[in-house]
C-alpha positions in Angstrom: 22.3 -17.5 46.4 25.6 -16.6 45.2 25.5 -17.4 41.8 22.1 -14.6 41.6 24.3 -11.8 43.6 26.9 -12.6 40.6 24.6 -12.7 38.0 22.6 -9.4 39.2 26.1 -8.1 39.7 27.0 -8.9 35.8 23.8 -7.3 35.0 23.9 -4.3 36.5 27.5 -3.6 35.5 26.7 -4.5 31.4 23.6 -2.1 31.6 25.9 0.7 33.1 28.6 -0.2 30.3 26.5 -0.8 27.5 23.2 1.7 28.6 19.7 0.5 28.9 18.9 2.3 24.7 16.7 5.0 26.6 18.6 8.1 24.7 17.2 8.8 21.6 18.8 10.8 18.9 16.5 12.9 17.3 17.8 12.3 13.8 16.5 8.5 14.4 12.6 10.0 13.9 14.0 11.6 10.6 15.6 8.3 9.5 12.6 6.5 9.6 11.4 8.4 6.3 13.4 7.9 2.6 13.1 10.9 1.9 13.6 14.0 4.0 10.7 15.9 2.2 8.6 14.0 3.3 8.5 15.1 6.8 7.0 18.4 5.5 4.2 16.2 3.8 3.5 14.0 6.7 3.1 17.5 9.1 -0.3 17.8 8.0 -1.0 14.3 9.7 -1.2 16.1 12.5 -5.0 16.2 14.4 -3.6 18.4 17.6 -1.1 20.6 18.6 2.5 19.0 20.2 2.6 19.5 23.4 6.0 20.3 25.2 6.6 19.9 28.9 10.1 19.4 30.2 11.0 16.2 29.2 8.4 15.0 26.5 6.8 16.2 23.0 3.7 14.7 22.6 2.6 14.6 19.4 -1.0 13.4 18.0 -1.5 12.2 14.3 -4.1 11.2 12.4 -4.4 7.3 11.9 -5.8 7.3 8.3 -3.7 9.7 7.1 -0.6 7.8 8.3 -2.3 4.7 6.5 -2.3 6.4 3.9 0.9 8.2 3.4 2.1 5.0 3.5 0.6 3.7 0.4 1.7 6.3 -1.6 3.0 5.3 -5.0 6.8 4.7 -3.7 7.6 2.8 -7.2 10.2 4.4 -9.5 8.2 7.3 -12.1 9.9 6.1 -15.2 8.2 2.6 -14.3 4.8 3.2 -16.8 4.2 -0.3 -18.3 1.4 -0.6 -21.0 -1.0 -3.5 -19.8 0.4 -5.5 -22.7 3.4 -5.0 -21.1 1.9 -6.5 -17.5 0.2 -8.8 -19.5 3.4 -10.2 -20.8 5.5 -11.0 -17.9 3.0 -10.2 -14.8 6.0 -11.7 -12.4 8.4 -8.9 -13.7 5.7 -6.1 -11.8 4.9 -8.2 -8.6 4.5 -5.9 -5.6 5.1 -3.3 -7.7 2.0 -0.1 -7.8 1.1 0.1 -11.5 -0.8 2.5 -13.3 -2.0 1.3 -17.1 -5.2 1.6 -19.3 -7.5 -1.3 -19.1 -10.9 -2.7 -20.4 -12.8 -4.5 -17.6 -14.6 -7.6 -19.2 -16.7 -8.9 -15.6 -17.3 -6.1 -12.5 -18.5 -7.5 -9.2 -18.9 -4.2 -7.7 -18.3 -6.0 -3.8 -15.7 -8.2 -5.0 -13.1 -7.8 -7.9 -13.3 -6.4 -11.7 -11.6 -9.0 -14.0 -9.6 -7.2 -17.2 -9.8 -8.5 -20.8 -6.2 -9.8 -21.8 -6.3 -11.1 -25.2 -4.6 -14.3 -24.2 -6.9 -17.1 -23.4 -4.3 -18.6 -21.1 -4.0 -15.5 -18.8 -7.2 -14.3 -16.3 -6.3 -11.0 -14.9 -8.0 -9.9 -12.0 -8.4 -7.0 -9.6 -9.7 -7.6 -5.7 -11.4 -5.1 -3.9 -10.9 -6.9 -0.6 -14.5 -5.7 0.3 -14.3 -2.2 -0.5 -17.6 -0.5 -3.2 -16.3 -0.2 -6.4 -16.7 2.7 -8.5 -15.5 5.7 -10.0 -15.9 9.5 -9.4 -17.9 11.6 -12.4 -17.1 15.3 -12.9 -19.4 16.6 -10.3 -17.8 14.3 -7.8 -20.9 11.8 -7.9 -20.5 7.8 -7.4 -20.7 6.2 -10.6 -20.6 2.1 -11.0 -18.1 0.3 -13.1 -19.2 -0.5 -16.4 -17.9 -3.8 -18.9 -16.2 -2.7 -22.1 -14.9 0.5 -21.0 -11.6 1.9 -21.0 -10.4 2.8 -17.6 -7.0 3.8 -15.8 -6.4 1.4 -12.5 -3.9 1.9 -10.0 -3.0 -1.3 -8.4 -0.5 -3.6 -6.8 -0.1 -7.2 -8.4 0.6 -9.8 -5.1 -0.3 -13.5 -6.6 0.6 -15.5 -9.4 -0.8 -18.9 -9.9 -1.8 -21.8 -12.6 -4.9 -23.7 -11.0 -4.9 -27.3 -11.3 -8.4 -28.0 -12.7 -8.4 -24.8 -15.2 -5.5 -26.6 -17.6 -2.9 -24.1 -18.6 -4.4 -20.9 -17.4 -2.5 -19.0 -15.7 -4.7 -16.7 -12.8 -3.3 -12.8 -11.7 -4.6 -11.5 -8.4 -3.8 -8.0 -8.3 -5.4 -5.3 -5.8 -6.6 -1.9 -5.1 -5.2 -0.1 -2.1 -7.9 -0.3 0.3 -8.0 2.2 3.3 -8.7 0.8 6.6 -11.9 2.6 6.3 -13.0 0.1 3.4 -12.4 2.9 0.6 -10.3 2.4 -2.4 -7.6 5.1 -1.7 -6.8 5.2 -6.2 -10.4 4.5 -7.5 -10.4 3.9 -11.2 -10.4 7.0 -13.9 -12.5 6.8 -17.0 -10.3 7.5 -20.3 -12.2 9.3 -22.6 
């Protein structure tokens, strides 16, 4: 019995010492982000007004917009590989969101697009993860993928692999960034 007054006793006095973390700098919210500007872009998150009582600031934001805020392209802009570039050392761009010019050879509009690389030993493929597939027209309108058509893809490469029973091949699994919704957030762009 004396050993738990003693140990309550040690507890009590480290909380009071040390504080129970409850006192929150404001600055810590701001911290969170790289870079302050982006506080002004993720104010129009917000679905409702704060409200303020005495002690509290509620604040209500919208959960797909924070999703995707925060697969915003956060790579370095003077990163603009060629594909032959990717193509060349894929491991050099892992986890990395790219943006290059590319030819699909095979579109499963459900499942992946596979890209023509003009190096028998290298498959390059993009996953949908179940999102549809396709691409904006000028009037806005859904337009399917086609073969054999140059297009711009913005994607993240995340697996790098040699399967045993395909010989030397090596296999690229790259990915669009799908929206929790099940949309492709950077759908591809025709080059003309």
């Amino acid at each position: 019995m004396r050993f738990m007054i003693c140990l309550f006793s040690c507890f009590t006095i480290i909380l009071t010492v040390v504080g129970c973390g409850t006192d929150i700098k404001p600055s810590a919210f701001v911290n969170v982000l790289s870079d302050p500007g982006d506080i002004d872009e993720l104010s129009t998150c917000l679905s409702e007004e704060p409200t303020i009582d005495d002690k509290t600031v509620a604040i209500t934001l919208d959960k797909q917009c924070l999703v995707d805020f925060s697969n915003q392209d956060q790579t370095d802009p003077s990163l603009a590989p060629s594909f032959a570039e990717i193509v060349a050392n894929p491991e050099a761009y892992m986890d990395k969101l790219l943006t290059f010019e590319a030819i699909p050879k095979k579109v499963d509009l459900n499942r992946n697009v596979e890209l023509y690389t003009n190096d028998i030993d290298l498959r390059f493929y993009i996953h949908t993860h179940g999102a549809q597939l396709y691409r904006l027209d000028e009037e806005g309108e859904e337009v399917p993928i086609e073969p054999n058509e140059v297009y711009r893809f913005k994607c993240r490469i995340y697996n790098l692999y040699k399967h045993i029973d395909r010989g030397r091949a090596w296999t690229v699994d790259a990915e669009f960034i799908v929206s929790t919704s099940k949309k492709i957030i950077h759908l591809p762009e025709l080059v003309k």
